[in-house]
Backbone as a chain_set.jsonl record, in Angstrom:
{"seq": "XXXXXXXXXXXXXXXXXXXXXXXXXXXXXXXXXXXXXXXXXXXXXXXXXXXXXXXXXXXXXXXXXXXXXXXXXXXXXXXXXXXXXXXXXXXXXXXXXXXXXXXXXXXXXXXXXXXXXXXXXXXXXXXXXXXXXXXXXXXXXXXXXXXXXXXXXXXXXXXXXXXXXXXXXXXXXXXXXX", "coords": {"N": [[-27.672, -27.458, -47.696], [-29.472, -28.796, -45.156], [-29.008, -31.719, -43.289], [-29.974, -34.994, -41.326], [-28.161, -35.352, -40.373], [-26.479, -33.212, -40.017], [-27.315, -32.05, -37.737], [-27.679, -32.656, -35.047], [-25.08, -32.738, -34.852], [-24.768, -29.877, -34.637], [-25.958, -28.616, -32.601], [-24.512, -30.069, -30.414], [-22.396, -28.162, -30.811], [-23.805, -25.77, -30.62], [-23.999, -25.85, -27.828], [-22.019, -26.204, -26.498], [-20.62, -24.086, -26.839], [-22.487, -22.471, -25.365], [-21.955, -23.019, -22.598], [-19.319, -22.274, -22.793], [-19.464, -19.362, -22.981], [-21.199, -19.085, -20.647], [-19.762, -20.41, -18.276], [-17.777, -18.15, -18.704], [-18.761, -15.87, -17.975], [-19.177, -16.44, -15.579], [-16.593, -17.179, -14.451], [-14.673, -15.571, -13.054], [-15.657, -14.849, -10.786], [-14.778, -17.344, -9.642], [-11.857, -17.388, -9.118], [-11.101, -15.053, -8.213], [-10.853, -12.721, -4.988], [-13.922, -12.638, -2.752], [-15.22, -9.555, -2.155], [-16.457, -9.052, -0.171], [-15.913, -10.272, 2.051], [-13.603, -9.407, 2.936], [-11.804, -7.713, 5.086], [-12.003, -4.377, 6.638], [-11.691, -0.917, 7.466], [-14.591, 1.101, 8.121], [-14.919, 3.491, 8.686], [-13.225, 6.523, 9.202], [-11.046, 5.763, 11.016], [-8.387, 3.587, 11.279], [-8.181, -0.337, 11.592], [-6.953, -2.933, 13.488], [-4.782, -5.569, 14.968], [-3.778, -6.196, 18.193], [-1.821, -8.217, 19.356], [-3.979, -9.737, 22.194], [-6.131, -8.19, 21.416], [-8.162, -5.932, 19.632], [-8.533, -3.295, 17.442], [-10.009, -0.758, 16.728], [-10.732, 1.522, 14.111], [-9.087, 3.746, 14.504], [-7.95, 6.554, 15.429], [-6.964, 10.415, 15.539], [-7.482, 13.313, 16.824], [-7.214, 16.507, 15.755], [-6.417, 20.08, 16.217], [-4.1, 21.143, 14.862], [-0.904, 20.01, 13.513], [0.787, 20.796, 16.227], [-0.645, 20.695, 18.648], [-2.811, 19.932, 21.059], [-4.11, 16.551, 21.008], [-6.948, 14.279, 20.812], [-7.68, 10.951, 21.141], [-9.211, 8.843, 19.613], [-11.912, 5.806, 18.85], [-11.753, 2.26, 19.374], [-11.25, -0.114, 21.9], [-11.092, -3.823, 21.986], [-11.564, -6.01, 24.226], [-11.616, -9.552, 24.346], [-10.307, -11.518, 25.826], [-10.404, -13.348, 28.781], [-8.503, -12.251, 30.826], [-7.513, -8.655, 31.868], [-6.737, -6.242, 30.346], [-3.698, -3.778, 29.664], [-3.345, -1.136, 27.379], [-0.929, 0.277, 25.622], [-0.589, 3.475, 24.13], [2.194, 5.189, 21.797], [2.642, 7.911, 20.55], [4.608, 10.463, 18.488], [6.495, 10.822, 20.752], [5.632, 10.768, 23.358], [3.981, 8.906, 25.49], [1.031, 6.791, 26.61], [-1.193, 5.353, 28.336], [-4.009, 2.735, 28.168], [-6.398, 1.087, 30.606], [-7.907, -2.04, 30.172], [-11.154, -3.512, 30.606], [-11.473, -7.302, 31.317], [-12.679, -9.123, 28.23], [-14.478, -6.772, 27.088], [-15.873, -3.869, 25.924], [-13.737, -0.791, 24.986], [-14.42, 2.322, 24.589], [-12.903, 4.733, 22.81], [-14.335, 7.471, 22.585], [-16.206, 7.832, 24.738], [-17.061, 10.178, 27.711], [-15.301, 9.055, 30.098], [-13.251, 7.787, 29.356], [-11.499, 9.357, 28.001], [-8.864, 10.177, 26.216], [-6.11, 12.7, 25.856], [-3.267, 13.354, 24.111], [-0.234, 15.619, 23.832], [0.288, 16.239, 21.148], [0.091, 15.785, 17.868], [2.089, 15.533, 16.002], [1.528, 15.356, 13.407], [0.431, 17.075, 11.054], [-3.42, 18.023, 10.048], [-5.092, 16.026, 7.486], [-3.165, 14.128, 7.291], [-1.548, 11.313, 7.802], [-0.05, 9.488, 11.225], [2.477, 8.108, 13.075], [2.097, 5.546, 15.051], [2.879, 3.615, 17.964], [1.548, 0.64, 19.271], [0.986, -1.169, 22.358], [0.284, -4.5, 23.516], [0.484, -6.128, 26.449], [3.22, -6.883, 26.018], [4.094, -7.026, 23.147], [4.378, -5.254, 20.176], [3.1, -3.003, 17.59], [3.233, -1.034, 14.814], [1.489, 1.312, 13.649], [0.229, 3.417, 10.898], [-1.667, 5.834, 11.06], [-4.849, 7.593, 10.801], [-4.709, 11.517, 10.814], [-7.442, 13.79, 12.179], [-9.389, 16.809, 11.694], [-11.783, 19.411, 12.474], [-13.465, 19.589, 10.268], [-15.048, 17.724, 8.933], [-18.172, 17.225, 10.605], [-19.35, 15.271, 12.411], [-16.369, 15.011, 14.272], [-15.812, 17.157, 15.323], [-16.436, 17.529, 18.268], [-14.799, 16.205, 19.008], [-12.401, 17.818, 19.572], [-9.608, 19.144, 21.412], [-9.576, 21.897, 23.114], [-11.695, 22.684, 21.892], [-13.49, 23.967, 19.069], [-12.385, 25.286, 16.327], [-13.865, 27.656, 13.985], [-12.764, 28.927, 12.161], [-10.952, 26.922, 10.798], [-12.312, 25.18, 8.929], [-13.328, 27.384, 7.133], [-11.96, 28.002, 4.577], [-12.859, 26.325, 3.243], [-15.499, 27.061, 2.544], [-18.241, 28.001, 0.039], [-17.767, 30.668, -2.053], [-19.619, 33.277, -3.582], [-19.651, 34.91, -6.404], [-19.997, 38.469, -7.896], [-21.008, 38.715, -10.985], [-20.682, 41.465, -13.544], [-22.996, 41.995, -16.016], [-22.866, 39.377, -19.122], [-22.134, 36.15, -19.788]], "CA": [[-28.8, -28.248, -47.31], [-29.237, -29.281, -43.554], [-29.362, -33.243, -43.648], [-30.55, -35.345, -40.213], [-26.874, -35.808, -39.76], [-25.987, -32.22, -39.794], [-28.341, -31.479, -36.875], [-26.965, -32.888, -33.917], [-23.43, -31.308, -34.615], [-24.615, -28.403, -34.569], [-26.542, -29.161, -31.537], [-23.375, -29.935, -29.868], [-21.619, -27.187, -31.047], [-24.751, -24.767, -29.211], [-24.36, -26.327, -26.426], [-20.62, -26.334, -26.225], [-20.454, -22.471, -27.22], [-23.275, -21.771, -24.183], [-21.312, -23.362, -21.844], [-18.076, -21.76, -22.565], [-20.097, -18.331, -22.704], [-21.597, -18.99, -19.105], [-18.116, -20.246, -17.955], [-16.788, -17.241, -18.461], [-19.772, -15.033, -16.827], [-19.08, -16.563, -13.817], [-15.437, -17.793, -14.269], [-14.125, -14.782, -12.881], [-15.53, -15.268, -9.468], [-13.931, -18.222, -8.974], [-10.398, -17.3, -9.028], [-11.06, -13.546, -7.64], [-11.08, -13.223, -3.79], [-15.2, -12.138, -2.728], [-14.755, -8.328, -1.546], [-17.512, -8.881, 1.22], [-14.869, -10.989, 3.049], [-12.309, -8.279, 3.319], [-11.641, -6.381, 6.355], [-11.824, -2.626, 6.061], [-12.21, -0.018, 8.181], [-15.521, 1.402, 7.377], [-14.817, 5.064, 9.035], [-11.441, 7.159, 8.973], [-9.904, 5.47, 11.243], [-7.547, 2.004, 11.068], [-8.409, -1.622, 12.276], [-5.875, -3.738, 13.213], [-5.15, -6.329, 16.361], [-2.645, -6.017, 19.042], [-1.811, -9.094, 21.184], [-5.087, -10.368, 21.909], [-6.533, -6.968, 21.365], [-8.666, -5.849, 18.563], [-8.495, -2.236, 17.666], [-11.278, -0.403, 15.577], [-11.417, 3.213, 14.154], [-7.969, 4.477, 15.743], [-7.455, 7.796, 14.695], [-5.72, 11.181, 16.446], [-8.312, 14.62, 16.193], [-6.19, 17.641, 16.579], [-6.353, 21.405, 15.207], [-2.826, 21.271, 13.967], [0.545, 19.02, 14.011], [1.691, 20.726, 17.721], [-1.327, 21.09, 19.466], [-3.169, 18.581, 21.743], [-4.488, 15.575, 19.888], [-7.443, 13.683, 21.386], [-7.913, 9.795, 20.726], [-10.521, 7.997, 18.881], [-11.371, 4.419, 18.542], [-12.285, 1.096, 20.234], [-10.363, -1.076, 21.573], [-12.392, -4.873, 22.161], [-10.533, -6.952, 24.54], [-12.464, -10.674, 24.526], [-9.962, -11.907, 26.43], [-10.852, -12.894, 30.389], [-7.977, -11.105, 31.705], [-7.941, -6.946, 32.235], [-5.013, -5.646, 29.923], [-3.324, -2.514, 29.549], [-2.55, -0.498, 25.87], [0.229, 1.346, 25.66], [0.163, 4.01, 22.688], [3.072, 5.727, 22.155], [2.59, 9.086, 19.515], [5.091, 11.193, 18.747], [7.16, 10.808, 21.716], [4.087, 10.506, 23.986], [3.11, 7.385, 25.932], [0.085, 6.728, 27.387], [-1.614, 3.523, 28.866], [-5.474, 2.772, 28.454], [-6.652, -0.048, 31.127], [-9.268, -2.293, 29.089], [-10.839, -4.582, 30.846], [-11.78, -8.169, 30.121], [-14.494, -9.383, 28.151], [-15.063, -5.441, 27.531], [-15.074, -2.479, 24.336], [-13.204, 0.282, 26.044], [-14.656, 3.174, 23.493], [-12.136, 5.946, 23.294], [-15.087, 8.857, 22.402], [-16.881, 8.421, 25.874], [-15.821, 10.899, 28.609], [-14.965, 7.777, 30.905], [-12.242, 6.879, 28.655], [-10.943, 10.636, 27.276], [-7.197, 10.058, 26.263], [-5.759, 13.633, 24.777], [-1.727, 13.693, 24.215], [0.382, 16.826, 23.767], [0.386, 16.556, 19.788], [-0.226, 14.39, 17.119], [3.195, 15.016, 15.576], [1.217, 15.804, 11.674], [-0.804, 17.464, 10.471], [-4.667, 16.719, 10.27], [-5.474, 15.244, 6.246], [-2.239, 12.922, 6.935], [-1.265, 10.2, 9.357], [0.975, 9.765, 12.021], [3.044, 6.647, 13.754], [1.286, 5.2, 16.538], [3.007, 1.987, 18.325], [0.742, 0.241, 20.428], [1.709, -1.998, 23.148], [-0.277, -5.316, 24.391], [1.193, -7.667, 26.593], [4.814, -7.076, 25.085], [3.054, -7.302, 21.439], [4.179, -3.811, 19.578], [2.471, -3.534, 16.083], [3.289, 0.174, 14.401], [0.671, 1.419, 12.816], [-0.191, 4.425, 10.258], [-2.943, 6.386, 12.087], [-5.023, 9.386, 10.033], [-5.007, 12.845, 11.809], [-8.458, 14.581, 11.377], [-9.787, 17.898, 12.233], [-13.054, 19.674, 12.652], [-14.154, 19.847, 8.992], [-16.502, 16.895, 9.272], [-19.083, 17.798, 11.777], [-18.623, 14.991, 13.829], [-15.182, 15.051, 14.932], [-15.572, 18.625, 16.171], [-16.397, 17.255, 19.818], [-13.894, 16.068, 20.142], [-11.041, 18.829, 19.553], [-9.309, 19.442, 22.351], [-9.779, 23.082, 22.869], [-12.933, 23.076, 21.267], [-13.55, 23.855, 17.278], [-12.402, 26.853, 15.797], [-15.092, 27.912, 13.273], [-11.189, 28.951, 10.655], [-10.706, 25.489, 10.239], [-13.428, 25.171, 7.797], [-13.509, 29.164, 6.217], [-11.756, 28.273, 3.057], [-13.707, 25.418, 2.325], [-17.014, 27.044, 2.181], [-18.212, 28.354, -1.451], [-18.205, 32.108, -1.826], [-20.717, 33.839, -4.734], [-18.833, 36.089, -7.011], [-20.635, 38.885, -8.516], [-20.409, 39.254, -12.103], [-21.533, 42.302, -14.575], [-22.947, 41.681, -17.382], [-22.869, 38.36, -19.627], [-21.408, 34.958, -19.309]], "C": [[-28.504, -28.906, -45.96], [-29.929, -31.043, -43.894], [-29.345, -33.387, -41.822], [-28.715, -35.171, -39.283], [-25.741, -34.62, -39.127], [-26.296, -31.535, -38.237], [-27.449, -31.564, -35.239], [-25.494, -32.77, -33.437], [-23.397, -30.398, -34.426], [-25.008, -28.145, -33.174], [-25.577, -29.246, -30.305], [-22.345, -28.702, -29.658], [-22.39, -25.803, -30.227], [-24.222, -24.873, -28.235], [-22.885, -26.158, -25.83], [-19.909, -24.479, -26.001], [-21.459, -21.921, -25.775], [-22.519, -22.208, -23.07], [-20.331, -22.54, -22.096], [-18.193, -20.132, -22.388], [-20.375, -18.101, -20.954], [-20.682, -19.295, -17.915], [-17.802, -18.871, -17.862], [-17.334, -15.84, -17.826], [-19.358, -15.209, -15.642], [-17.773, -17.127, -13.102], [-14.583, -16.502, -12.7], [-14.292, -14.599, -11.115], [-14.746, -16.769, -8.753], [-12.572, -18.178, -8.576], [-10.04, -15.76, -8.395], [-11.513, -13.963, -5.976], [-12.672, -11.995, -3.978], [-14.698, -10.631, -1.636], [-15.333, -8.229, -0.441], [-16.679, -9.898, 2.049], [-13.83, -10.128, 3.405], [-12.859, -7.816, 4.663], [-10.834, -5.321, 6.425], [-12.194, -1.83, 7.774], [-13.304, 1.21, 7.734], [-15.946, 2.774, 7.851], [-13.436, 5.733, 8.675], [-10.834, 6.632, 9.051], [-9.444, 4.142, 10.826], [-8.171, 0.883, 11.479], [-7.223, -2.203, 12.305], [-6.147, -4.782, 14.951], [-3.664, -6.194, 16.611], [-2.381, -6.803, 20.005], [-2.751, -10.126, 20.853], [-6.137, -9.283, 21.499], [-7.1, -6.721, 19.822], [-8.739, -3.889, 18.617], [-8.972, -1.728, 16.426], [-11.153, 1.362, 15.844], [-10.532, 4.237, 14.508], [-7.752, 5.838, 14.919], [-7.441, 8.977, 15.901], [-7.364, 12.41, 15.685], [-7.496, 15.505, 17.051], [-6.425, 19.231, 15.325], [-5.582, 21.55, 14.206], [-1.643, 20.575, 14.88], [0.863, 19.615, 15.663], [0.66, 21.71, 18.498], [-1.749, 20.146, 19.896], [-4.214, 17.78, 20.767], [-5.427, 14.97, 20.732], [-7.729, 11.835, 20.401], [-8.558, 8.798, 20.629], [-10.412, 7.021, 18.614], [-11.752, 3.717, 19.518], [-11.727, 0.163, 20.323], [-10.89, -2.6, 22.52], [-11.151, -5.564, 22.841], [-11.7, -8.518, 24.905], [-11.835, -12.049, 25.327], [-10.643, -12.242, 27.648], [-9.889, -12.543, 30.929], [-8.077, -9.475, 31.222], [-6.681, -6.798, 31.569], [-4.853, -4.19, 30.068], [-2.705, -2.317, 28.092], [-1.627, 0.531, 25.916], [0.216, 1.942, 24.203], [1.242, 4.888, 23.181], [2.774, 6.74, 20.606], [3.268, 10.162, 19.518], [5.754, 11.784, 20.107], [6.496, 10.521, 23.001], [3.887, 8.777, 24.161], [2.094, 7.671, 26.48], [-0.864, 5.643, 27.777], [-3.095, 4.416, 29.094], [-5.434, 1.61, 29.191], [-8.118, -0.432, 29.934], [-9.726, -3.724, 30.045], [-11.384, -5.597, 30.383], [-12.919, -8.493, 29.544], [-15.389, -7.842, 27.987], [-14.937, -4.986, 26.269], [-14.92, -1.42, 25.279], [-13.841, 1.619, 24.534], [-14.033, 4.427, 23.772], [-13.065, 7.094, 23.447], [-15.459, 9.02, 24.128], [-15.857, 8.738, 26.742], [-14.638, 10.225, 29.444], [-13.517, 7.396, 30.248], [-11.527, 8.125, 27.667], [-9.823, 10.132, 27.378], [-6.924, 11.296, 25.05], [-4.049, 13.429, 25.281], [-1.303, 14.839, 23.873], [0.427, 16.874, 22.491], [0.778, 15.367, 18.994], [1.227, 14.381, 16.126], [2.848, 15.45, 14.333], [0.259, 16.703, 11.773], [-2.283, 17.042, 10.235], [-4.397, 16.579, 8.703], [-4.038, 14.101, 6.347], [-2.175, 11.879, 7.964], [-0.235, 10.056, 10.028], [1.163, 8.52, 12.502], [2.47, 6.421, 14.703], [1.92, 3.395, 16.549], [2.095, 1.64, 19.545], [0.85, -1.139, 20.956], [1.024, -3.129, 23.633], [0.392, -6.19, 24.918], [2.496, -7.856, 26.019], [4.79, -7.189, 23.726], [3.037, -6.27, 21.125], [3.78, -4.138, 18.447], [2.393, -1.367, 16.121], [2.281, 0.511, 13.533], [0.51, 3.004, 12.11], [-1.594, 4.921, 10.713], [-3.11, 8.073, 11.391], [-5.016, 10.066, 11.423], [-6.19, 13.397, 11.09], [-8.448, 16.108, 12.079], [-11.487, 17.996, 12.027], [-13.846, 19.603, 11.307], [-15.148, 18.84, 8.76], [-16.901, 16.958, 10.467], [-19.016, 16.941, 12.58], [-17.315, 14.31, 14.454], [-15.124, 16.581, 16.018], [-16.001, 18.81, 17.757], [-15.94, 17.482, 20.539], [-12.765, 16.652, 20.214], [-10.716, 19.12, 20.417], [-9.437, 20.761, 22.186], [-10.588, 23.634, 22.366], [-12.393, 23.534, 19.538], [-13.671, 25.542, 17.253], [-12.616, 27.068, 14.171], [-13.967, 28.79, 11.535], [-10.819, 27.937, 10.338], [-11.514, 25.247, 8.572], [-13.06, 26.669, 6.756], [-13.207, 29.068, 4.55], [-12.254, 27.241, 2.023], [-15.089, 25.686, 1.865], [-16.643, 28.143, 0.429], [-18.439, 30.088, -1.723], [-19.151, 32.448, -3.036], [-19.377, 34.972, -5.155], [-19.994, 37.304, -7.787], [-20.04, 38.985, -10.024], [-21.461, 40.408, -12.734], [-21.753, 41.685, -15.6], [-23.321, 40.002, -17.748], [-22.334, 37.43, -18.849], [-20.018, 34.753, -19.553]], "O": [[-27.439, -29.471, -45.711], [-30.939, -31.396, -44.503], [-28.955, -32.498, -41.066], [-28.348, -34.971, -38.125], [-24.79, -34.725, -38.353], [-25.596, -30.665, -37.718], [-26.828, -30.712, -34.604], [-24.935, -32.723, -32.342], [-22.399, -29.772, -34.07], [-24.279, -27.371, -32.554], [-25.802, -28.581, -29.294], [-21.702, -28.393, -28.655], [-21.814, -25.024, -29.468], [-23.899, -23.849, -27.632], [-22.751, -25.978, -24.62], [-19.061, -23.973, -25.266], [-21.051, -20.919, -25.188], [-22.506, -21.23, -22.323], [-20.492, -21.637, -21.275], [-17.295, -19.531, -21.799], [-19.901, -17.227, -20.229], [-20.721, -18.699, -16.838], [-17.537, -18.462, -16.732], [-16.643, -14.953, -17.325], [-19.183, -14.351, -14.776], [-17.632, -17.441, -11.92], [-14.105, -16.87, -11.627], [-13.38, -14.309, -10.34], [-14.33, -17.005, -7.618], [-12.165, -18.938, -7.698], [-8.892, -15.388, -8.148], [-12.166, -14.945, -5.626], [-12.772, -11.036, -4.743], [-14.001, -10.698, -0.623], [-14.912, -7.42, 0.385], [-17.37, -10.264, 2.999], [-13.209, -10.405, 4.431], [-13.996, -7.634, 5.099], [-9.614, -5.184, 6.346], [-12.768, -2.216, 8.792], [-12.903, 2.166, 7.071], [-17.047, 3.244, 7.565], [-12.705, 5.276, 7.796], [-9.973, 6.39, 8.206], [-10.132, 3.551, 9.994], [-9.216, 1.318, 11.963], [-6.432, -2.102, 11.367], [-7.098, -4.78, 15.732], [-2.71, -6.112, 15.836], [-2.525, -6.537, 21.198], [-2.731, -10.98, 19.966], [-7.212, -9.806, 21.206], [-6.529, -7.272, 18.88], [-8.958, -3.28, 19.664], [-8.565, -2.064, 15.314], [-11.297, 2.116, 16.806], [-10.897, 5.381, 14.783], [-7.367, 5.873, 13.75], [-7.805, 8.682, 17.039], [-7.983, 12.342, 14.622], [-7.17, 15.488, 18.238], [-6.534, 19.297, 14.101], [-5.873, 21.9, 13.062], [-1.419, 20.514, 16.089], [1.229, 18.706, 16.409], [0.822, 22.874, 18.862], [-1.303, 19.128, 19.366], [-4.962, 18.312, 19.947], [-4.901, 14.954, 21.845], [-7.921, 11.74, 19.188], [-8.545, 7.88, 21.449], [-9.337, 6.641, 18.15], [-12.111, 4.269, 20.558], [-11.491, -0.576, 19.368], [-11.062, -2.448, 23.73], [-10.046, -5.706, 22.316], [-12.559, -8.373, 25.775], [-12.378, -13.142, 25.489], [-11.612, -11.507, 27.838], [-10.253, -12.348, 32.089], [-8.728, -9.179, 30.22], [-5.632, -7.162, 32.101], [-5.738, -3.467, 30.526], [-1.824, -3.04, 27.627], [-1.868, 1.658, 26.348], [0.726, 1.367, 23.241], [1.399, 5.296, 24.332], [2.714, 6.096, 19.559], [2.92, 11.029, 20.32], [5.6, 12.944, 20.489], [7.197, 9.833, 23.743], [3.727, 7.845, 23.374], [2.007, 8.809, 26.943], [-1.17, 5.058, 26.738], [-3.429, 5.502, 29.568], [-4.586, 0.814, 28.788], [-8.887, 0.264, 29.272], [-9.007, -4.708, 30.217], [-11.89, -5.493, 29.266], [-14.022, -8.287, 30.05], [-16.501, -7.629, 28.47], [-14.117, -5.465, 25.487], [-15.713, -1.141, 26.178], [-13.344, 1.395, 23.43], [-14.391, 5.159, 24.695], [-12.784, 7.841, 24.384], [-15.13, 10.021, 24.765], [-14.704, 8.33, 26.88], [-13.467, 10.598, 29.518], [-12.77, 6.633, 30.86], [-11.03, 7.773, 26.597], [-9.51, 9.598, 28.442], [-7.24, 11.204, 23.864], [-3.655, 13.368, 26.445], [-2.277, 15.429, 23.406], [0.752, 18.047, 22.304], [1.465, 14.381, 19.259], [1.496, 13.342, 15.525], [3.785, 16.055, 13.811], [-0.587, 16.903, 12.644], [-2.515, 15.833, 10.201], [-3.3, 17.073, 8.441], [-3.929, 13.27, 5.445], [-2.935, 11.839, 8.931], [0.766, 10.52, 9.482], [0.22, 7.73, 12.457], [2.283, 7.414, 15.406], [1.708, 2.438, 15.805], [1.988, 2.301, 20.578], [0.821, -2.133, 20.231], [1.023, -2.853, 24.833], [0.948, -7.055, 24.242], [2.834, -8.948, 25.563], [5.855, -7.561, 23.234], [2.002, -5.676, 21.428], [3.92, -5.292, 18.041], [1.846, -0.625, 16.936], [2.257, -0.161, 12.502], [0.704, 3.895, 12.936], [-2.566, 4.17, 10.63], [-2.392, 9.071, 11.339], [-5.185, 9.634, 12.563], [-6.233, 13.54, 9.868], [-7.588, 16.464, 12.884], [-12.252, 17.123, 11.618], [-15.067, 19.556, 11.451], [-16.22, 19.26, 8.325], [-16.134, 16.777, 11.412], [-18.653, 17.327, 13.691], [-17.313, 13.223, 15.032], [-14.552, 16.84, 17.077], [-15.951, 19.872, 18.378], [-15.934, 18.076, 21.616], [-11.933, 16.102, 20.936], [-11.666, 19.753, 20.878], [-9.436, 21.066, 20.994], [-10.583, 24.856, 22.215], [-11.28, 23.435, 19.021], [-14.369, 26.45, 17.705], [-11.803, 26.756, 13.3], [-14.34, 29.055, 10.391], [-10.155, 27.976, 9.303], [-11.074, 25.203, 7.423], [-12.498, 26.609, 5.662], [-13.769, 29.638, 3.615], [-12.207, 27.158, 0.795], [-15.759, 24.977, 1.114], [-15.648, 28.664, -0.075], [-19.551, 30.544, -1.458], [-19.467, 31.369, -3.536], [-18.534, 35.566, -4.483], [-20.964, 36.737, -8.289], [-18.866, 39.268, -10.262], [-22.679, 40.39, -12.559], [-20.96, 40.917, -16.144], [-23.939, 39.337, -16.916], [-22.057, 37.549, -17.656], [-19.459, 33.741, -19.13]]}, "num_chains": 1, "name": "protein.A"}
């Protein structure tokens, strides 16, 4: 039998149970970091900063480990002085000027940088130190190739149409049943 006295315990006890329910809906953001704050690189290549240097997208497009590698990527200097980047890949140096207050964008012609070989293979990555201002920072840098349509630009030597071959789907004939 529910008496007047029973009521408002229970009452409490709702209320205590919805709370610790809705707590724990939303507990979980509190103590988790929010993923839309991360910083990713939201193409192939890497992000990272060098110096004062910000460097977006860095990645190496090459046919194969010991052929010429061309180099992709943006590198934001918001500085007001004019720096110079020094990568160094697989034995390979090579200095980009950037200047200040500027995005130097490796793709356009203006700013082509190909080295003698990326050192890997394309699906893996390769060492890349890059130099600002006396500021080295080593970084893991993918190698791609032509197999997504647009990288095949920029291949040094242009895109050879065997890169791809064993990825496409062939038809088999069969006789008969299943």
């Amino acid at each position: 039998m529910i008496t007047a006295q029973k009521i408002p315990g229970r009452r409490a006890l709702a209320t205590a149970a919805l709370a610790v329910v809705a707590l724990g809906a939303t507990g979980c953001g509190a103590i988790n970091d929010q993923a839309t704050t991360d910083k990713y690189a939201p193409s192939d290549g890497v992000v990272f900063s060098a110096g004062d240097l910000e460097v977006r997208n860095l990645m190496l497009v090459t046919n194969s480990a010991d052929e010429e590698a061309r180099v992709l990527g943006s590198l934001v200097n918001d500085s007001d002085a004019d720096t110079r980047v020094n990568l160094n890949v697989d034995g390979t140096a090579v200095s980009i000027a950037v200047p200040a207050d500027s995005v130097t964008k490796l793709e356009d012609d203006a700013n082509k940088t190909v080295i003698p070989s990326a050192g890997e293979e394309p699906g893996s990555h390769t060492l890349v130190d890059v130099t600002v201002n006396g500021e080295s920072v080593e970084k893991s840098v993918p190698v791609v190739n032509g197999v997504l349509p647009e990288y095949r630009q920029y291949l040094p030597g242009g895109y050879e149409e065997g890169t791809v071959e064993h990825l496409e789907h062939e038809e088999e004939e069969h006789g008969g049943g299943h």
